[in-house]
Legacy VTK file of the C-alpha trace (Angstrom):
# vtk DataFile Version 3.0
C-alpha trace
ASCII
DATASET POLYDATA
POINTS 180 float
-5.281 -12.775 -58.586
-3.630 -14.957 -56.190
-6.575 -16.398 -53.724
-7.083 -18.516 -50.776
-9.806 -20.241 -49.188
-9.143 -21.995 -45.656
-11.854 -24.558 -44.545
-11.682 -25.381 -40.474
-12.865 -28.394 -39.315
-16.010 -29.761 -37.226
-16.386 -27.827 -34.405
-14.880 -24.814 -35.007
-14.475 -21.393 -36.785
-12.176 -18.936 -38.703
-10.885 -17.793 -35.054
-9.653 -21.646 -34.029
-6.127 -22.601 -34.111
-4.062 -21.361 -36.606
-6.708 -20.067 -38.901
-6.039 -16.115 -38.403
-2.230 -16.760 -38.368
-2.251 -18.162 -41.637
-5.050 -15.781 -43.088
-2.886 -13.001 -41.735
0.403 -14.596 -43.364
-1.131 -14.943 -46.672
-2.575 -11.602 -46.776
0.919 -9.823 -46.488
2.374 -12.135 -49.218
-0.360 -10.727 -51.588
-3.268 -13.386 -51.627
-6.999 -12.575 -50.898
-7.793 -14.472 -48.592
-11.554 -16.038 -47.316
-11.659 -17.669 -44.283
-15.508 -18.512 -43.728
-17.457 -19.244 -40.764
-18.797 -22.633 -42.884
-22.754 -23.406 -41.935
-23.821 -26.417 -38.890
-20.144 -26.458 -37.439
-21.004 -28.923 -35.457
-22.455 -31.221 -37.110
-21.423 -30.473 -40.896
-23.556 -32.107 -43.976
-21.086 -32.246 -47.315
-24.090 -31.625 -49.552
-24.687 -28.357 -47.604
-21.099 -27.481 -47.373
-20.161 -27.946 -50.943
-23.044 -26.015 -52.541
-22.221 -23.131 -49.833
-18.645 -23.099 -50.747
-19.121 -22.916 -54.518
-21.791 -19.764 -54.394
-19.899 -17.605 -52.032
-16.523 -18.945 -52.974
-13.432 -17.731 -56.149
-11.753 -20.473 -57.949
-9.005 -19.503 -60.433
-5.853 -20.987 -61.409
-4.322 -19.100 -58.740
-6.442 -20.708 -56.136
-4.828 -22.494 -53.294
-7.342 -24.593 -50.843
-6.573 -25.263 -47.207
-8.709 -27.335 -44.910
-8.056 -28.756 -41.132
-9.790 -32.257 -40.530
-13.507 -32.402 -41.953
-12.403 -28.912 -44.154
-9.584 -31.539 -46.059
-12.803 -33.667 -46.733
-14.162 -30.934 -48.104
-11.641 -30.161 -50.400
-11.372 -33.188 -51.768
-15.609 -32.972 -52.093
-15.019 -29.133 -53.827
-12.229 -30.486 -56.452
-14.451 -33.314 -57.514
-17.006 -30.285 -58.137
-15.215 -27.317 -59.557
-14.766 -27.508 -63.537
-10.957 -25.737 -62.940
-7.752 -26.368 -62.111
-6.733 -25.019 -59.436
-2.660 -24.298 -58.090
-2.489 -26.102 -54.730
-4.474 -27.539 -52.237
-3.212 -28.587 -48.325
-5.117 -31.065 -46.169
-4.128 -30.879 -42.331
-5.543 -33.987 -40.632
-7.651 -35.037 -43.928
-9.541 -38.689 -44.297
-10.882 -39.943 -47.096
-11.959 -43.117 -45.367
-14.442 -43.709 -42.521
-12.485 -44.862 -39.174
-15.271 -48.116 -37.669
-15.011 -46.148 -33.877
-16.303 -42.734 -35.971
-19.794 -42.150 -36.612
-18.499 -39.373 -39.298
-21.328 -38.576 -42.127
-19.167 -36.412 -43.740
-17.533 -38.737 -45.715
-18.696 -39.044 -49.489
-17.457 -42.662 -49.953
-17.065 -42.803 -53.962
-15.310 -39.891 -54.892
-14.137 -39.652 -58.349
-10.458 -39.637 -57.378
-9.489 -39.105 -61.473
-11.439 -35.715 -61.370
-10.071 -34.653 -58.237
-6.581 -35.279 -59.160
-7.239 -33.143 -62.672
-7.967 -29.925 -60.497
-5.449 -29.532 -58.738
-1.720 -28.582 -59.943
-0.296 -29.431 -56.441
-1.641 -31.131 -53.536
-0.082 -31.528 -50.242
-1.387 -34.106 -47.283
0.024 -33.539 -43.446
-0.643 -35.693 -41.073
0.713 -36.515 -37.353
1.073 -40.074 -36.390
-0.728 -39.825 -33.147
-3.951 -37.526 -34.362
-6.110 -38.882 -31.119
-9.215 -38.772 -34.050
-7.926 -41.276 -36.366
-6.827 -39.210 -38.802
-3.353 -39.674 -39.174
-0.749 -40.519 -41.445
-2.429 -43.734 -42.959
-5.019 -41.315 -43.783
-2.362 -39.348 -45.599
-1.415 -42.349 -47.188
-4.324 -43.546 -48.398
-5.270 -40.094 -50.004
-1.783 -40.056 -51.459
-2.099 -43.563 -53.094
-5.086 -42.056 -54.657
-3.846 -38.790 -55.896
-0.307 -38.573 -55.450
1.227 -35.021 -54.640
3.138 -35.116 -51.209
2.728 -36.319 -48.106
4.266 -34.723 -44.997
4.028 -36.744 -41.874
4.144 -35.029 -38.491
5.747 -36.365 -35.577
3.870 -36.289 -32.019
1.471 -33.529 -33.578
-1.901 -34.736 -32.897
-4.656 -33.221 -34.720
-3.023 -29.962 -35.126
-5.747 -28.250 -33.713
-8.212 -29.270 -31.351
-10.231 -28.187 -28.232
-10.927 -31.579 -27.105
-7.477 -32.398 -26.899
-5.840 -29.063 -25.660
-4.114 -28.221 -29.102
-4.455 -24.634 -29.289
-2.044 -24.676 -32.455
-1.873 -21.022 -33.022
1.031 -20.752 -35.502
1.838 -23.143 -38.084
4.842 -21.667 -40.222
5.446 -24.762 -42.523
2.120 -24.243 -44.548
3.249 -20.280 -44.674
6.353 -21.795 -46.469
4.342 -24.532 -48.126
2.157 -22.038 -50.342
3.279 -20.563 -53.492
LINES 1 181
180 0 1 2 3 4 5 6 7 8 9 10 11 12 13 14 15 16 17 18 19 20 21 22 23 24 25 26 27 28 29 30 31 32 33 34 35 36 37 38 39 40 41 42 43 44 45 46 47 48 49 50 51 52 53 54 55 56 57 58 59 60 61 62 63 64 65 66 67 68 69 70 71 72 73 74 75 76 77 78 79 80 81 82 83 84 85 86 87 88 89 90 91 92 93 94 95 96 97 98 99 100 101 102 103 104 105 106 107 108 109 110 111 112 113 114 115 116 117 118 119 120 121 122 123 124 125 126 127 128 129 130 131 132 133 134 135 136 137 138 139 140 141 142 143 144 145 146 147 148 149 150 151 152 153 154 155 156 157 158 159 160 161 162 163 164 165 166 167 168 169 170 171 172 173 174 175 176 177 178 179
């Protein structure tokens, strides 16, 4: 069965952005779909995170990942994890390296990059090249050097989703047409 699992970012919840659009979108194009609420939004731990996601979460082949910001972290934290490979996974404003201005402890800094890349089939960075947090495309970049899959760079985008900054972002078609 054809699943997905969309991970928001700090901050947030399953009714941010374009969460329910694309929850919504999957849902009539046959996937189940979980969209979780994930635990201490606002000030997320990755070794609470990952152990939450992998009780309450189904991985199959069919399994496509999407996460927004600290959710692509966690991703990248899940893949290292999962003992499957998986079909695709998207990260929307991802990082996989700590900016010096952010004081982000989410970051796992020695991720197995090999074991990550044998999970995943397909893997898929976007990133603006103005996200006000830092994460932009030279995050993208670096991620990509690591892992390779594709890199799609958005142009005057910011974070793609952020109160702070006034980015409702309540559709985002391309990652509709993005997942198989």
């Amino acid at each position: 069965m054809k699943n997905a699992i969309i991970f928001h970012g700090t901050g947030s919840t399953g009714k941010y952005f374009w969460f329910p659009y694309l929850k919504e979108k999957l849902e009539k194009k046959g996937f189940e779909v979980w969209l979780p609420d994930l635990p201490n939004k606002d000030n997320p731990n990755i070794n609470e995170l990952v152990p939450f996601v992998l009780k309450n979460g189904k991985f199959n082949s069919e399994t496509v990942l999407i996460g927004h910001s600290s959710g692509a972290q966690l991703i990248l934290n899940i893949l290292e994890k999962i003992d499957i490979k998986i079909e695709q996974a998207i990260l929307v404003s991802g990082y996989a390296e700590s900016l010096a201005e952010s004081a982000n402890s989410n970051i796992k800094p020695d991720l197995d990059w090999n074991k990550i890349k044998e999970n995943v089939e397909n893997i898929i960075f976007i990133n603006s090249d103005n996200d006000p947090w830092g994460w932009d495309d030279k995050q993208g970049r670096a991620m990509f050097n690591k892992l390779g899959g594709i890199q799609i760079i958005m142009h005057n985008e910011g974070h793609m989703g952020s109160v702070s900054y006034n980015q409702p972002y309540k559709e985002f078609p391309l990652l509709v047409d993005l997942i198989h």
